[in-house]
C-alpha positions in Angstrom: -33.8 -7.0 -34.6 -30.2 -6.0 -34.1 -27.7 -7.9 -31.6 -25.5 -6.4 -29.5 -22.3 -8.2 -28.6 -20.5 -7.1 -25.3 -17.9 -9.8 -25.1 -14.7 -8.8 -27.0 -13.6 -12.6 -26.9 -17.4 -13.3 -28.9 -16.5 -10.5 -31.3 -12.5 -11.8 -32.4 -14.5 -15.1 -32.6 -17.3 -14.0 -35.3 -14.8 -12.1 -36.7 -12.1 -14.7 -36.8 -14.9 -17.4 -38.7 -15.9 -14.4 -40.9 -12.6 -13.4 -42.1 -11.7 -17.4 -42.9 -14.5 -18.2 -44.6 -14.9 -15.0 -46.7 -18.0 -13.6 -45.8 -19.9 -10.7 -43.9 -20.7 -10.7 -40.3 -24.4 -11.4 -40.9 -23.8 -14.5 -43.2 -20.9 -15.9 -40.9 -23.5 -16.1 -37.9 -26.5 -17.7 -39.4 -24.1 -20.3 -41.1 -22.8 -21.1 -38.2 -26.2 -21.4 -36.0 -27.9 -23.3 -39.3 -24.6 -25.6 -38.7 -25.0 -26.4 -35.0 -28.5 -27.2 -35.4 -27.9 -29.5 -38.3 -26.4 -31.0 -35.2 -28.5 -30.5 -32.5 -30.9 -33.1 -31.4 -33.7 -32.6 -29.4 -32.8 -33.4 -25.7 -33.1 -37.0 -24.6 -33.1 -38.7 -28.1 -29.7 -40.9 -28.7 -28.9 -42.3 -31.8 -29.3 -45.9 -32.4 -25.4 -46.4 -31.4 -25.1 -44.3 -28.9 -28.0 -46.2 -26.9 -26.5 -49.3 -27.3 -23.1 -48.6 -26.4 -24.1 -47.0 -23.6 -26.6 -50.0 -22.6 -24.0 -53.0 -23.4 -21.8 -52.8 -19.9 -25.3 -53.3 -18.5 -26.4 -55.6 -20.9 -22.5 -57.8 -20.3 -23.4 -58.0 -16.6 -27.2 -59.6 -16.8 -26.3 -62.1 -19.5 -23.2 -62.8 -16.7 -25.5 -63.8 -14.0 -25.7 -67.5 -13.3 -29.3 -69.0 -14.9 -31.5 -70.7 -12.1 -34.3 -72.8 -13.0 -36.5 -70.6 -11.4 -40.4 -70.2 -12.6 -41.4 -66.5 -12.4 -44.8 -66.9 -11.9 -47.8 -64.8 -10.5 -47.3 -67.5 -7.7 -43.6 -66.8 -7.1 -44.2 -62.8 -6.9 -47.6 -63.5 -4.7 -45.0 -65.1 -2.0 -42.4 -62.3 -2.7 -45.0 -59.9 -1.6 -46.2 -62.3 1.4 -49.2 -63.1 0.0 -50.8 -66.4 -0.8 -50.1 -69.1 1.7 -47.1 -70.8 0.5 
């Protein structure tokens, strides 16, 4: 299956790569594609370190909150809720 390339801007490009790295048309695309999905990863997924410096501003401010001897209980969300008579 052939491709047909209307924009003269995508052409110099292809051409451009092809010309510094020495090779053909053909080979300068697929190298390139098999390079950016060497790359890619699938959408939603984060490395490791990415994920956790985008989660440490959030993670700064909670451990910044004042601590409160508070119990969290089943008995503490009941009243939140306005249930059970206390």
């Amino acid at each position: 299956m052939a491709f047909h390339v209307r924009d003269p801007k995508v052409e110099a490009l292809v051409r451009k790569v092809a010309r510094q790295r020495g090779l053909g048309i053909t080979k300068t695309i697929l190298e390139v594609f098999e390079e950016a999905l060497a790359h890619e990863r699938p959408a939603g997924s984060m490395r490791p370190e990415e994920l956790r410096g985008r989660l440490q501003p959030l993670v700064d401010r909670i451990r910044a909150l004042p601590k409160t001897d508070a119990v969290l209980d089943k008995r503490f969300y009941d009243r939140l809720w306005g249930q059970g008579g206390e």
